[in-house]
N, C-alpha and C positions, 0 to 999 in steps of 0.2 A: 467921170462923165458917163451917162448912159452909152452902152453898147449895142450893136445893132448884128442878127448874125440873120444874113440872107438864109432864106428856105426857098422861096422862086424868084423868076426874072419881077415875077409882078407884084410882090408881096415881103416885106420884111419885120420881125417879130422883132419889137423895141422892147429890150433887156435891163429896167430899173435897178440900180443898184442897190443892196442895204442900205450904203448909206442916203442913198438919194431918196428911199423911198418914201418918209415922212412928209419930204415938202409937195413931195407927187403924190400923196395921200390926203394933203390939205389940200388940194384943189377940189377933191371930191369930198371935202369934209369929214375925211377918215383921218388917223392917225395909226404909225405901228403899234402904239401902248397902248388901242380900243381894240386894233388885232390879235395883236397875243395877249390879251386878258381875258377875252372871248373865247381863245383856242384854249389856254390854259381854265378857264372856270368848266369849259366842253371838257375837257380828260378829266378835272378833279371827281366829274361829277360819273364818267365813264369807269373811273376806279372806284368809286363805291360803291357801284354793281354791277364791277366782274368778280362775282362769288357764281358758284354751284349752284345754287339755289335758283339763279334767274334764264332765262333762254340764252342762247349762248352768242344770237344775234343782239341784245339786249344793251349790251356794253357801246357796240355802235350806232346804236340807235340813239340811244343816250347821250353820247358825243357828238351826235350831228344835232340834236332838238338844243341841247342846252349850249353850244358854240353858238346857233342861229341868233338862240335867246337872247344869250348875255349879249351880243353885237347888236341885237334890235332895243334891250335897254343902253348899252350905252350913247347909241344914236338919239333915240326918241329923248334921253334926259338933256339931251343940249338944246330941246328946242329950235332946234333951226328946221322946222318943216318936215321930218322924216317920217314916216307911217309904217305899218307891217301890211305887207304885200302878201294876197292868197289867194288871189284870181287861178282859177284851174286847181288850187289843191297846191297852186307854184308856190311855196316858201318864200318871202325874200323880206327885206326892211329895203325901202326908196324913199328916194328926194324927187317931187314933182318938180319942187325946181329946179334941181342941179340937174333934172332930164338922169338918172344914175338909181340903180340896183344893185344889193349884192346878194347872192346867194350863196349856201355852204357845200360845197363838194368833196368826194373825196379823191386822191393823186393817184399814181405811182413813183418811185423810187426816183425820180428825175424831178420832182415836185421841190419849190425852195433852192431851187441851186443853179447856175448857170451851164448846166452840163452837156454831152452830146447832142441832146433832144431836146425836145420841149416834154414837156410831161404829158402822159394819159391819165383818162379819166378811169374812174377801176372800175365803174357800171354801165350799161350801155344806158344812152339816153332816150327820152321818149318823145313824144311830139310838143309838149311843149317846152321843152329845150333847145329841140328844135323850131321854133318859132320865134325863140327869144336869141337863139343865134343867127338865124336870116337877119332877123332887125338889127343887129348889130351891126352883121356886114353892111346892112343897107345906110344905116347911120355913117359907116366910116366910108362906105362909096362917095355919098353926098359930104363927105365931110362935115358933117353936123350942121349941114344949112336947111335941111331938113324943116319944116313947119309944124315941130312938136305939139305945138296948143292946138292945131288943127287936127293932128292925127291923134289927140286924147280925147276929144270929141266921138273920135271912133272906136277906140276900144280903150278899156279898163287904166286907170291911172298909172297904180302896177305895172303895168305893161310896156306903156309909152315913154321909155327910156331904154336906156343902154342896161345890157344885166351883165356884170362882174361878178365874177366865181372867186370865193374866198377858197382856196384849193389846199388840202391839208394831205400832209401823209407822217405816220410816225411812225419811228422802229421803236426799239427795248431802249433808247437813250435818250433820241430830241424827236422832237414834231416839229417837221420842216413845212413852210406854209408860204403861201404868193396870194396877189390878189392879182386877176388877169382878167382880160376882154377875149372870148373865143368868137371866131367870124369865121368859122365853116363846119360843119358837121358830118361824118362820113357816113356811107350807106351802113354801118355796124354801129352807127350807133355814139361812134367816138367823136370827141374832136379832134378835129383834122389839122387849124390853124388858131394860131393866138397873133393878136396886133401889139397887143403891149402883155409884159409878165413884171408886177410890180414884185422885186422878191424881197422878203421879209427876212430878220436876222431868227434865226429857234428858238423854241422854248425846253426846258427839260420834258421827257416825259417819263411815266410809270406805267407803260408796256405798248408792246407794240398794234395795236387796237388802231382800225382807221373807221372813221363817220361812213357810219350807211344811212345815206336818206331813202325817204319813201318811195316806193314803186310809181311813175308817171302811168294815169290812167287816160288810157289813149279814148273812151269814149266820154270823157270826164264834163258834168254840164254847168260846173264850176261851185255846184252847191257843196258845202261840208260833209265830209264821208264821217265824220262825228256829231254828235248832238255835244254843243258847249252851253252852259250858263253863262251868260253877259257879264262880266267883270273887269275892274280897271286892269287896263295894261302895266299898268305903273305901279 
């Protein structure tokens, strides 16, 4: 049975079990085997350039592009509506229908586990992370009665949902990993509060390396900070 461990009088962080996590994964058209296949193709592809040769930030960058990857291919090959999200430069794979985003983050040591804390984020974040966790809390004040299809009208598809932090941390043995809703942000940048923490069972891993994603650019006008050639997603 899901656990619940109070943090305030007015707020409680609901504690997904391993084992319970798949069927609370199917609601949102996730599964744990789309998650740790995505975590696990992230490190495969993390270990083969952590050599000398490459910057030494390289390994985790590589772990955060190619985890985002592979969860935005296994999403988009089901065909149920899912698309890649990158309004603001924000990374993410959403379901317009399912109102639901996830994005790739990186933990600390309390990540994956049901421990003293809830876990921290190891970057601080930037404003739009902060934007996409107001809308969260805002969604879970209203309880999701919310008038989605009116408030997509107002800003970006991408956006007008709920955003989910696929939340990674590894040492020298396993990469421990959750899929969670954060609904407050602190003045530092952290998260402050989580509503639900779906925890996920480990994968092995081959060293201790965590996902650094890109810097949030606070004057960002949503255009691409890259020039790309147009090519199938698939």
């Amino acid at each position: 049975m899901s656990q619940y461990r109070k943090h305030s009088p007015a707020h409680r962080t609901k504690i997904v079990t391993p084992a319970e996590a798949d069927a609370r994964l199917s609601e949102m058209g996730l599964s744990v085997r789309k998650v740790r296949s995505s975590v696990t193709t992230g490190d495969d592809a993390r270990r083969r350039v952590s050599v000398k040769f490459y910057p030494r930030n390289f390994p985790g960058v590589t772990m955060w592009a190619e985890t985002l990857a592979s969860l935005r291919r296994e999403l988009l090959k089901t065909r149920q509506g899912w698309s890649i999200g990158q309004t603001g430069n924000y990374e993410t794979v959403y379901s317009s229908q399912r109102k639901v985003a996830f994005a790739v983050v990186a933990g600390d040591k309390y990540t994956g586990i049901d421990g003293p804390r809830d876990p921290r984020l190891t970057r601080k974040r930037g404003p739009k992370t902060k934007e996409r966790i107001e809308r969260n809390a805002a969604y879970e004040q209203l309880a999701f009665k919310l008038d989605l299809p009116l408030l997509a009208e107002e800003i970006p598809a991408d956006e007008a949902c709920s955003t989910w932090f696929l939340v990674v941390f590894a040492d020298e043995d396993h990469i421990r990993m959750e899929v969670s809703l954060p609904v407050d942000i602190r003045k530092d940048g952290l998260v402050g509060e989580w509503v639900e923490r779906i925890i996920i069972d480990p994968v092995p891993s081959s060293g201790a390396v965590a996902p650094i994603e890109p810097d949030e650019d606070g004057d960002d006008d949503g255009e691409s900070l890259v020039t790309r050639t147009n090519r199938p997603l698939l």
